[in-house]
C-alpha positions in Angstrom: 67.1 103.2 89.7 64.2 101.4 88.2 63.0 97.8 90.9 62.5 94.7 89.1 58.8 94.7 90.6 57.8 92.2 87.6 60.6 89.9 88.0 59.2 86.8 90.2 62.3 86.0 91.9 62.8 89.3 93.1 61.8 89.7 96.8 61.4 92.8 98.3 62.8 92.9 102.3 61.6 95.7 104.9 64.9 96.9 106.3 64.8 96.4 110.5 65.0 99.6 112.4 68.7 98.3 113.4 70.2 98.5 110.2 68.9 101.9 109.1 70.4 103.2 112.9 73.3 102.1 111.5 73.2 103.6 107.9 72.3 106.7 109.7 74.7 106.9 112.3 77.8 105.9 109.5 76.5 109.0 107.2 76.4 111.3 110.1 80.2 109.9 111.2 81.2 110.4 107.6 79.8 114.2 108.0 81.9 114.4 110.8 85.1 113.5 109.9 84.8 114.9 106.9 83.9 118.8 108.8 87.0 118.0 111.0 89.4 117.7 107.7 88.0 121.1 107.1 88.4 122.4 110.2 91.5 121.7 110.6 92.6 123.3 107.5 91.0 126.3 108.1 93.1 126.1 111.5 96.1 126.3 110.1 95.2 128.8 107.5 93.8 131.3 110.2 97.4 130.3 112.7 99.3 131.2 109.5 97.8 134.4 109.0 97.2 135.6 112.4 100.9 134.8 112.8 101.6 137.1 109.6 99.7 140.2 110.5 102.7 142.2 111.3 104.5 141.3 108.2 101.4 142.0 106.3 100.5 145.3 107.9 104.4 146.3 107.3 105.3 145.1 104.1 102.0 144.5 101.9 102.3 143.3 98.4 105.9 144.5 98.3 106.9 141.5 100.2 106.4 139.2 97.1 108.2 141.4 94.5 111.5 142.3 96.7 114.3 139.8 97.3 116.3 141.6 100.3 116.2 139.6 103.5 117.9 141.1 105.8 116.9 140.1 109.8 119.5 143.0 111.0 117.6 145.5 109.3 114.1 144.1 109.5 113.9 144.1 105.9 112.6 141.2 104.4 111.2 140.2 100.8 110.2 136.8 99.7 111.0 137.0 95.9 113.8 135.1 95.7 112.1 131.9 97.4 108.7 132.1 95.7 111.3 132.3 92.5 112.7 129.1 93.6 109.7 127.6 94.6 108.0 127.9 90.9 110.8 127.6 89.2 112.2 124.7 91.0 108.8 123.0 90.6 107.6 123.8 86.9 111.2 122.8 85.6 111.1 119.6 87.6 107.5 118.6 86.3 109.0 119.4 82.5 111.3 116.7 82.9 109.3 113.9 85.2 106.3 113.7 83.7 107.9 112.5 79.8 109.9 110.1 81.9 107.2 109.2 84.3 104.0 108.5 81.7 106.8 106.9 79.3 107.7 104.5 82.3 104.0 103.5 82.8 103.1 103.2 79.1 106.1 101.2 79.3 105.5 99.0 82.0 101.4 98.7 81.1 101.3 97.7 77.5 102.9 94.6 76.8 106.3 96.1 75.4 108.4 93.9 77.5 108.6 90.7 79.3 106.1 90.5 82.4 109.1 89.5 85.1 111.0 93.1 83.4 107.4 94.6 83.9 107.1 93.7 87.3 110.4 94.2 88.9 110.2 97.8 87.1 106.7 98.2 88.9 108.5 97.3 92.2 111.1 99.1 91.8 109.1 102.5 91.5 107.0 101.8 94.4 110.4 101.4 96.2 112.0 105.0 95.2 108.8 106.6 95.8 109.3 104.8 99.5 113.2 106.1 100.3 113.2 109.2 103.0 113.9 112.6 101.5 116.8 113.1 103.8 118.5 109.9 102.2 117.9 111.4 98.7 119.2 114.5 99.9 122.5 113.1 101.0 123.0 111.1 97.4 121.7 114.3 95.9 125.2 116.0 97.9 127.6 112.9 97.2 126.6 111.4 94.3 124.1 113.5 91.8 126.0 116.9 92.3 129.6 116.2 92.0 128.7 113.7 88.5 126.7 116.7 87.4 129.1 119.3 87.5 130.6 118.7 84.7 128.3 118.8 82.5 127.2 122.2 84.2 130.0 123.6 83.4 129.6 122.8 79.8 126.5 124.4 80.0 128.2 127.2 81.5 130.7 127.4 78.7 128.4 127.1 76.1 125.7 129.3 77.0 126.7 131.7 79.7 125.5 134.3 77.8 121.8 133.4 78.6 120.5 134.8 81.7 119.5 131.1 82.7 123.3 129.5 82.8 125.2 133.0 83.8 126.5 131.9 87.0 129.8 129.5 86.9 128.5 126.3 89.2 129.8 125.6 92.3 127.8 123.3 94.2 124.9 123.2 95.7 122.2 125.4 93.3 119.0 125.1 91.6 119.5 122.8 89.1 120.5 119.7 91.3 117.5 120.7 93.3 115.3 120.6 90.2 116.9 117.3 89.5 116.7 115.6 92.9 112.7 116.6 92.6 112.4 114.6 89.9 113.6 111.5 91.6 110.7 112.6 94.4 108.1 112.9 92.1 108.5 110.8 89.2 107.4 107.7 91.4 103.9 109.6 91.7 103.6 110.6 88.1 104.7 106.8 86.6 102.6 105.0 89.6 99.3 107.2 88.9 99.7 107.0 85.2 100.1 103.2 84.9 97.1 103.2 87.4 95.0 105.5 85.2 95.4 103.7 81.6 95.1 100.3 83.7 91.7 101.6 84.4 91.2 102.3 80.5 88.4 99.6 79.0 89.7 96.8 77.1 86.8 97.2 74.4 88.8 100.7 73.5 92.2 98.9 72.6 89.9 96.1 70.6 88.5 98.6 68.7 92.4 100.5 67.8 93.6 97.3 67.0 90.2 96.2 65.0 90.1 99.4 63.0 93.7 98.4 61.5 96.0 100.8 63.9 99.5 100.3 65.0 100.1 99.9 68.5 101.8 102.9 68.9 99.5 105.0 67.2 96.5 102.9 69.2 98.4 104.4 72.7 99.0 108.2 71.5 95.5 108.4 70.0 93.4 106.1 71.9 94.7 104.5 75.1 96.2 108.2 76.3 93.4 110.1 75.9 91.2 108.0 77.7 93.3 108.2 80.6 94.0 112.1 80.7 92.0 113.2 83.2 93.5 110.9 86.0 97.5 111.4 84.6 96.7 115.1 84.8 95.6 114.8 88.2 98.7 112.7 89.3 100.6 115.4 87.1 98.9 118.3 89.8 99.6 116.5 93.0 103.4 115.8 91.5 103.2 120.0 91.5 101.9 119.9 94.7 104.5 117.4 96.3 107.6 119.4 94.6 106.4 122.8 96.2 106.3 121.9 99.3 109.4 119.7 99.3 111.4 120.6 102.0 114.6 118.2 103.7 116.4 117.1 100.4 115.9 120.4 98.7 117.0 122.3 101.7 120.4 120.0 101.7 120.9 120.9 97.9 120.0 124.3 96.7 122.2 126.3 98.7 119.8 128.3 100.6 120.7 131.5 99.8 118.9 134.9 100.1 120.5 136.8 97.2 118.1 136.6 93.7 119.9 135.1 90.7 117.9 134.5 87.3 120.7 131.1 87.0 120.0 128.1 87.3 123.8 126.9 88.1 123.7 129.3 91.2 122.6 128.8 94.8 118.8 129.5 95.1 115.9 129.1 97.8 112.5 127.7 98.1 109.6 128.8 100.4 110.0 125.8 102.5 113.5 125.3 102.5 113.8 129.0 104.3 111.1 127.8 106.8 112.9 124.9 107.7 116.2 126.8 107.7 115.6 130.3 109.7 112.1 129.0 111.8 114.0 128.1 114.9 116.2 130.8 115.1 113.8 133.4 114.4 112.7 136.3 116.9 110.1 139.2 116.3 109.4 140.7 112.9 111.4 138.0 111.1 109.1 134.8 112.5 106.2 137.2 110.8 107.6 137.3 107.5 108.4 133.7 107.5 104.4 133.4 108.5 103.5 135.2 105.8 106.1 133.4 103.4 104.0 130.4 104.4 100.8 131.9 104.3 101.8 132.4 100.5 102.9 128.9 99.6 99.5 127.4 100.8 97.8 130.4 98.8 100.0 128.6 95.7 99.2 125.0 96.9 95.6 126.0 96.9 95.9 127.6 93.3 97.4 124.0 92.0 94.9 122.5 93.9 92.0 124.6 92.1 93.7 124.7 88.9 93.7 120.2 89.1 90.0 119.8 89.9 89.4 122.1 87.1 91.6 120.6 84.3 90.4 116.6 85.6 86.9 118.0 85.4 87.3 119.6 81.5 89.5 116.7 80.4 86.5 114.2 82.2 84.1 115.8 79.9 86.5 115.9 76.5 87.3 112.0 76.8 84.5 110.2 78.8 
């Protein structure tokens, strides 16, 4: 940065020895904390996979591809619950983030009242604020038994695809993948409307002085502009619905045996954790190790896969 040394009003200050101790010593704190974050991830990272050596050394790569799970036996495969972890997850994003960028392009542009605007503002902050276990139980008394109806429709209609196959009978994947939603459509709407906040005013001038409509001024102006950050609130919705674990463990039905429906009972890497962890003995706490070891692999992946799409989209549209 370039000193005003001309200006006459500028003065220049020697810094005392007190203040640059203190610079010092915050930078060197901030190194600190910030090596202790990392070290304490790559804690749990090396606990995780000491603790699924065994699994690893018996089953390999098979692990990920088979779905038997069988503790009797000593057979165990993780297919079924990495299945219902990305399944689950993807389908729940497919829904939330329409809803959730359409609630904060909603509540952000002047499209209704400013009391409507900000009791809608509250009122996401507030859902993103109820305990999973309190969704969960709605999820069982509420969400499921109104939805089954129209699962059996679906059912009806289009049993014949792989995807609807199985008749419905409670708890199952796709009230999971809705009840996810509700989790993570506070994150999407709250860091959308924060992102096109953010968005310069000069841009909308500019729509609006060129002659566009207003709509066409937020697909094609006020949206791109804000990209980078949705898409980042987009990854760390992915993030949240993977590792998801009391209301989606009280919904999907937990169970072992693989099913391509959607209508039928399912699992999820964390929802087996939470489920057979406290009862386990021997060879089966391995495998649930190394189930974990693999959802942080796929957390990392998202993870990965966010910085790189916010830093291409940060370079298209700023």
């Amino acid at each position: 940065m370039k000193l005003p040394s001309n200006d006459p009003t500028f003065v220049f200050r020697n810094r005392p020895p007190q203040e640059k101790l203190v610079d010092q010593g915050f930078r060197q704190l901030v190194v600190v904390l910030a090596s202790l974050v990392g070290v304490v991830l790559l804690g749990i990272l090396l606990t995780v996979l000491s603790g699924s050596r065994d699994a690893i050394a018996s089953y390999g790569l098979g692990f990920l591809t088979t779905s038997d799970w069988d503790p009797s036996s000593e057979q165990y495969g993780a297919f079924t619950a990495i299945y219902g972890t990305i399944v689950t997850s993807l389908l729940a994003l497919l829904i939330a983030v329409p809803l959730g960028v359409g609630t904060a392009v909603f509540i952000t542009e002047n499209l209704i009242p400013l009391g409507i605007r900000q009791v809608l503002g509250v009122m996401v902050e507030l859902l993103a604020a109820i305990p999973s276990v309190v969704l969960g139980l709605w999820a069982i008394f509420v969400m499921e038994p109104f939805l089954r109806p129209i699962l059996q429709l679906l059912y009806t209609s289009l049993g014949w695809l792989p995807f609807f196959s199985t008749e419905p009978q409670g708890p199952g994947m796709a009230p999971a993948i809705l009840i996810l939603v509700v989790m993570v459509l506070p994150i999407i709407t709250a860091i959308a409307r924060d992102s096109i906040q953010q968005v310069p005013p000069e841009l909308r001038q500019a729509a609006y002085g060129i002659g566009t409509t207003r709509w066409d001024a937020i697909l094609k102006v006020i949206l791109p502009a804000a990209v980078s950050g949705i898409t980042g609130g987009v990854m760390l919705a992915l993030g949240r619905a993977m590792g998801e674990t009391m209301a989606v463990t009280m919904i999907i039905g937990n169970s072992t045996n693989f099913s391509w429906s959607l209508l039928a009972p399912g699992n999820t890497i964390s929802s087996m954790l939470a489920n057979q962890f406290g009862e386990a003995d021997g060879q089966q706490v391995s495998a649930l190790m190394y189930a974990a070891f693999v959802l942080m692999v796929l957390t990392l992946v998202v993870n990965l896969l966010a910085q790189w799409v916010v830093r291409r989209l940060s370079l298209k549209y700023n």
